[in-house]
One Martini backbone bead per residue (centre of mass of N, CA, C, O) as a GRO file, in nm:
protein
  234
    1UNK     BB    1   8.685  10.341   9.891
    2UNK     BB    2   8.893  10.078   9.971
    3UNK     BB    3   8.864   9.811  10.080
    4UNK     BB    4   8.975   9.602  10.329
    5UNK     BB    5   9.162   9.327  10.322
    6UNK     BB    6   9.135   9.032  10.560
    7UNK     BB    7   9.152   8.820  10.718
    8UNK     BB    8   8.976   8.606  10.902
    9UNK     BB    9   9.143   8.584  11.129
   10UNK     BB   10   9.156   8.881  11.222
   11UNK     BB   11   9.199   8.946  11.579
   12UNK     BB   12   9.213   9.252  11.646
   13UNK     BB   13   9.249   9.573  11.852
   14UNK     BB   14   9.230   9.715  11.564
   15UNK     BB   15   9.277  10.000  11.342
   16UNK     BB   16   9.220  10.041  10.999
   17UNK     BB   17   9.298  10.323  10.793
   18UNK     BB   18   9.302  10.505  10.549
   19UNK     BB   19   9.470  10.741  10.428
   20UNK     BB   20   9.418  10.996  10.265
   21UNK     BB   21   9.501  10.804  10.018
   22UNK     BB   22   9.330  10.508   9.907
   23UNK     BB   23   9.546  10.445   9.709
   24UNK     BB   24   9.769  10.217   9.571
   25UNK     BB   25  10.095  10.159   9.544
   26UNK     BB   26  10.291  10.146   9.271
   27UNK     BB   27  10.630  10.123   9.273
   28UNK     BB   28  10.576   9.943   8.980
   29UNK     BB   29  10.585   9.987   8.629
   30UNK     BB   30  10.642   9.749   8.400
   31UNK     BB   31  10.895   9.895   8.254
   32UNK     BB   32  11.126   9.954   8.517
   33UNK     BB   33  11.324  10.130   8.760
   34UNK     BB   34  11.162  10.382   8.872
   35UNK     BB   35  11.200  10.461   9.178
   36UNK     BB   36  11.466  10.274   9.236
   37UNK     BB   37  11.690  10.164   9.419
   38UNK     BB   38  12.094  10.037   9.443
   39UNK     BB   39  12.315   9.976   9.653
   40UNK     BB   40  12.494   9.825   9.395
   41UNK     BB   41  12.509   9.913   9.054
   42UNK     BB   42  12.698   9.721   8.962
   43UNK     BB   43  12.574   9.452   9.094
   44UNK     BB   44  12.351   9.449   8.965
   45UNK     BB   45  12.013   9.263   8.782
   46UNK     BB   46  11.831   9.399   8.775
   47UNK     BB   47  11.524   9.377   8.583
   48UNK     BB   48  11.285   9.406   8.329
   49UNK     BB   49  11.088   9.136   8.278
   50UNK     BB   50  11.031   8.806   8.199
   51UNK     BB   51  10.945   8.506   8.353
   52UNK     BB   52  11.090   8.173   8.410
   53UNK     BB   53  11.168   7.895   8.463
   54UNK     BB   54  11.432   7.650   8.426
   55UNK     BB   55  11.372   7.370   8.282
   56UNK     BB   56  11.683   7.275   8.256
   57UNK     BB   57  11.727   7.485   8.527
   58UNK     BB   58  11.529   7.459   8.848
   59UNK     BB   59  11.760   7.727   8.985
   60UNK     BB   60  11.675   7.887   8.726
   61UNK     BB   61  11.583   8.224   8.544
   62UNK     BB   62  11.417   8.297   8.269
   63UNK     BB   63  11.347   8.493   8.025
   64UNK     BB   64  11.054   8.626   7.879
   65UNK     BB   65  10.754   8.673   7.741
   66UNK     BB   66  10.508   8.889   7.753
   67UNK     BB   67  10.137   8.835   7.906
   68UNK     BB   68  10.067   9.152   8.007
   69UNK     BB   69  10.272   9.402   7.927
   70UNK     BB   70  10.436   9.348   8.173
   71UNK     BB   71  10.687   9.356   8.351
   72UNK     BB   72  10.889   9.176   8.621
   73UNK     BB   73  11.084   9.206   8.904
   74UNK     BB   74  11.413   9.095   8.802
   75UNK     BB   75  11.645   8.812   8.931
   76UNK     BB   76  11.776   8.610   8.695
   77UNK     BB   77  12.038   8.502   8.922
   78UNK     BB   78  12.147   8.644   9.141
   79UNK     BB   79  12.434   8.777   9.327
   80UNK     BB   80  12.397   9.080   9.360
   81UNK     BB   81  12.145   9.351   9.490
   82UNK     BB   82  11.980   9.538   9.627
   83UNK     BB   83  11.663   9.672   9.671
   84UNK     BB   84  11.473  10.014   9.643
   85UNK     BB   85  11.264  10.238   9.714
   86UNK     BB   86  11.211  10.557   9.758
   87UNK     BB   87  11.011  10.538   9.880
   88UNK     BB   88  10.825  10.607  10.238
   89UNK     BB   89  10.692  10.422  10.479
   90UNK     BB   90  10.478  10.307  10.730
   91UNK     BB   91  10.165  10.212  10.770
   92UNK     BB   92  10.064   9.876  10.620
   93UNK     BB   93   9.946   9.716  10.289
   94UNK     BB   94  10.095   9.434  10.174
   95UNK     BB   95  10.111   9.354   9.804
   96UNK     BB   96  10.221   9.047   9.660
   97UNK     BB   97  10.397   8.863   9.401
   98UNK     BB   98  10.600   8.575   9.364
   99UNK     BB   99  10.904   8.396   9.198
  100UNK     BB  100  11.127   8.101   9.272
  101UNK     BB  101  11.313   7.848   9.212
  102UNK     BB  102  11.499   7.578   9.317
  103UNK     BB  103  11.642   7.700   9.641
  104UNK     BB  104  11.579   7.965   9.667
  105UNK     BB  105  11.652   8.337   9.793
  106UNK     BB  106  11.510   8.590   9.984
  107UNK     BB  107  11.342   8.936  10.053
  108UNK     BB  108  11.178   9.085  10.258
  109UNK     BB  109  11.217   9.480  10.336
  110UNK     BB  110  11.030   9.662  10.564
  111UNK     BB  111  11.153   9.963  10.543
  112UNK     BB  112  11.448   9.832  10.510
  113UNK     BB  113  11.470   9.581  10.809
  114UNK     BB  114  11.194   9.398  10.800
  115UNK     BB  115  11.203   9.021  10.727
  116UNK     BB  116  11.036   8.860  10.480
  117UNK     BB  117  11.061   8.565  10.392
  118UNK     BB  118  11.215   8.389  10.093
  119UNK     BB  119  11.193   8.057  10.022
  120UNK     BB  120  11.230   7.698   9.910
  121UNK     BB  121  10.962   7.520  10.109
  122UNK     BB  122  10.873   7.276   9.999
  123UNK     BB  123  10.740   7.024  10.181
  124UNK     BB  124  10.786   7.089  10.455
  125UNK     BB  125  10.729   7.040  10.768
  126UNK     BB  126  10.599   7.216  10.995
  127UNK     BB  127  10.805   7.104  11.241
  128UNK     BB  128  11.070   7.210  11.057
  129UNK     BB  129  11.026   7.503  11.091
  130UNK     BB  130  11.160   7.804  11.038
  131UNK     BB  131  11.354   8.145  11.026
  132UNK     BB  132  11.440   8.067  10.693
  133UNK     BB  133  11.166   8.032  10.613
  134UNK     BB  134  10.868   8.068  10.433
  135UNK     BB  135  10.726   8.366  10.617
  136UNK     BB  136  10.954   8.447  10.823
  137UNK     BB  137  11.067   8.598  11.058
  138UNK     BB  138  11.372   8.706  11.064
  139UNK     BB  139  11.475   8.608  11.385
  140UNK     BB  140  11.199   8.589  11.520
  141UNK     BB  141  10.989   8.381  11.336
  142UNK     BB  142  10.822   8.100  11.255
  143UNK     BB  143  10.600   7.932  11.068
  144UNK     BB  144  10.309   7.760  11.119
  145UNK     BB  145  10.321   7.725  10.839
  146UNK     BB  146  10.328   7.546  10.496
  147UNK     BB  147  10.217   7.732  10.210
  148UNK     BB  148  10.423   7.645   9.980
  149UNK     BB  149  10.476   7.622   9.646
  150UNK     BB  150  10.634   7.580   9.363
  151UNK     BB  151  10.873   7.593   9.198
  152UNK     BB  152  10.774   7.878   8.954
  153UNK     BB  153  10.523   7.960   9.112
  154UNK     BB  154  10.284   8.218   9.204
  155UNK     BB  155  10.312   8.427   9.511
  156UNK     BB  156  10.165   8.532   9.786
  157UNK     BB  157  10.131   8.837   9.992
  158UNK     BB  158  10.051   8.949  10.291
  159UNK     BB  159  10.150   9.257  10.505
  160UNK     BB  160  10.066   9.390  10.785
  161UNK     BB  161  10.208   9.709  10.921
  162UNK     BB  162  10.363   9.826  11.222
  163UNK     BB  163  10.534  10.100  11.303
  164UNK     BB  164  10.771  10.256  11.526
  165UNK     BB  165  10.756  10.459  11.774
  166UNK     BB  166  10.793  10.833  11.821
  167UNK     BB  167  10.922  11.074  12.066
  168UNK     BB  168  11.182  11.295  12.001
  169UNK     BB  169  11.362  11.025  11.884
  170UNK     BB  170  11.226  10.835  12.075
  171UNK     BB  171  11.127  10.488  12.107
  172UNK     BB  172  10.819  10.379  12.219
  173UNK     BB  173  10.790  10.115  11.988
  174UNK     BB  174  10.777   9.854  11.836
  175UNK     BB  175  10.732   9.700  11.547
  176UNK     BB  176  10.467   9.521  11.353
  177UNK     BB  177  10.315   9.216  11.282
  178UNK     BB  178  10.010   9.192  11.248
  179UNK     BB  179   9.990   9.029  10.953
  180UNK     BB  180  10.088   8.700  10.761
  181UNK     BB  181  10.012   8.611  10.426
  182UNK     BB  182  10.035   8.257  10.255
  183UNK     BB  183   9.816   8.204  10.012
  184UNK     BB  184   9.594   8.264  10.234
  185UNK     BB  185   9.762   8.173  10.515
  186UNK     BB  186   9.832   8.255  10.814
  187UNK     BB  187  10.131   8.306  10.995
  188UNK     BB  188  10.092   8.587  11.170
  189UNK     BB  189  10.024   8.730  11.476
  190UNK     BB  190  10.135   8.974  11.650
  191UNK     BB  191  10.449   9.065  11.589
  192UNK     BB  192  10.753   9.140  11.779
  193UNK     BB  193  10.999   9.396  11.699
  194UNK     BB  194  11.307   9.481  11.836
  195UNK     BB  195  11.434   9.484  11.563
  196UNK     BB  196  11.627   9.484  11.340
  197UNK     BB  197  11.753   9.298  11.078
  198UNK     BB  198  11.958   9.142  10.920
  199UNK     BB  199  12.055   9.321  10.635
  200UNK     BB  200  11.950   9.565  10.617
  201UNK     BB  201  12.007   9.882  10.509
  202UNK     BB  202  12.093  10.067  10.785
  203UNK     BB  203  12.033   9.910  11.120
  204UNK     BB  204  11.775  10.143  11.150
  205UNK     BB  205  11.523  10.317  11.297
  206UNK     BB  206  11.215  10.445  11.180
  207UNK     BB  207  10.913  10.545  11.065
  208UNK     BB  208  11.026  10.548  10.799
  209UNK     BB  209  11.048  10.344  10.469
  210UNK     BB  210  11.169  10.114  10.253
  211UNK     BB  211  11.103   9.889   9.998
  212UNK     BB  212  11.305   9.582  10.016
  213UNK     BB  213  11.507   9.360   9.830
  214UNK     BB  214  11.650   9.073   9.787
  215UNK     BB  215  11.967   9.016   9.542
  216UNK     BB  216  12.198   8.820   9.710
  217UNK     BB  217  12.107   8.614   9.609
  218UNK     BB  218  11.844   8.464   9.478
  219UNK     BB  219  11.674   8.443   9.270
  220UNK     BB  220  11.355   8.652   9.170
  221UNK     BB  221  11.026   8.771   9.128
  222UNK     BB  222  10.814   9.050   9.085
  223UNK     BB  223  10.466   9.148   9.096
  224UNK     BB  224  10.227   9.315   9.188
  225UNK     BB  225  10.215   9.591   9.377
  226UNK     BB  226  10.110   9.689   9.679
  227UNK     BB  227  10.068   9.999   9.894
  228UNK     BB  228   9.865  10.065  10.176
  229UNK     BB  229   9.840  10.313  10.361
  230UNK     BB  230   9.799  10.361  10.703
  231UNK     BB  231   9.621  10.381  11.056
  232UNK     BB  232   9.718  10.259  11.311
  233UNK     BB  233   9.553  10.139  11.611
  234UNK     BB  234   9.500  10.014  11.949
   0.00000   0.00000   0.00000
């Protein structure tokens, strides 16, 4: 069985298991797009391949060769659409590596509703931090420190996240991000979403949904995807 890799800081009252099968969804196959749907076929940019900051142009990602073999799910120019998972989860702990260039926008849609911002935070101070900066729950939360790396270098997420409860179909508690950590920092713990973020897929919640990239702003890149289906108690 998989050990649940958790921040220090999870210091919650909650039990979390992993599902039937504790092996980690990888819904990125390294290789094209399969498994993924496409708001909008016609706008999309996304393609598999390798990516790098350009040089020469340090907000924009330029096509790269492959140095693991494997491909990175990329927009490497932004101003597309949305990207989504065909599968659907519920709760779950998803780990995944990002880079994006300098000044870039995107964001991470759990379920396809509720957004962890990326956006290149670098250097801003803690205290200047909202809710449309790097790691903050959009419309929710702001990020209690700013843990974000340079643009062009690759970084990491865990989200912890428990899916919103229903009962013959009507919700009877709101989704919650039990911890979101960035590059190994803790930025929320037990943070109630009471609605879907703006811009979700269909701005509806539901037990399960499909995992989200925001494809229609800033290039982006993602590799190492991984999502653990768990099952929280409280």
């Amino acid at each position: 069985m998989r050990r649940l890799v958790l921040p220090a800081a999870f210091a919650l009252a909650v039990s979390l298991a992993p599902a039937a099968d504790p092996t980690p969804v990888q819904p990125f196959n390294g290789k094209d797009l399969s498994g993924w749907k496409l708001k909008d076929e016609k706008k999309s940019k996304w393609k598999a391949c390798g990516a790098v900051m350009n040089p020469d142009k340090d907000k924009e990602l330029q096509e790269a060769p492959l140095t693991t073999g494997k491909a990175y799910l990329t927009n490497l120019t932004g101003g597309g659409t949305d990207i989504s998972t065909e599968q659907k989860f519920g709760d779950m702990i998803l780990d995944l590596e990002f880079m994006v260039p300098k000044g870039s926008n995107s964001g991470i849609y759990v379920m396809g509703e509720y957004e962890v911002q990326i956006l290149d935070s670098f250097g801003k101070p803690d205290d200047k931090l909202g809710q449309g900066d790097l790691g903050a729950l959009y419309s929710a939360a702001a990020p209690k420190k700013n843990a974000s790396k340079k643009p062009g270098e690759w970084q990491t997420f865990q989200i912890i996240f428990q899916a919103p409860r229903f009962d013959g179909g009507k919700k009877t508690a709101n989704a919650r991000f039990l911890s979101v950590s960035l590059n190994g920092v803790e930025l929320h713990k037990d943070v109630e979403m009471k609605g879907p973020t703006p811009g979700g897929l269909t701005g509806k919640e539901a037990p399960t949904g499909p995992l989200m990239f925001q494809g229609d702003h800033g290039p982006v890149a993602f590799r190492n995807i991984k999502v653990l289906p768990v099952e929280v108690k409280k």
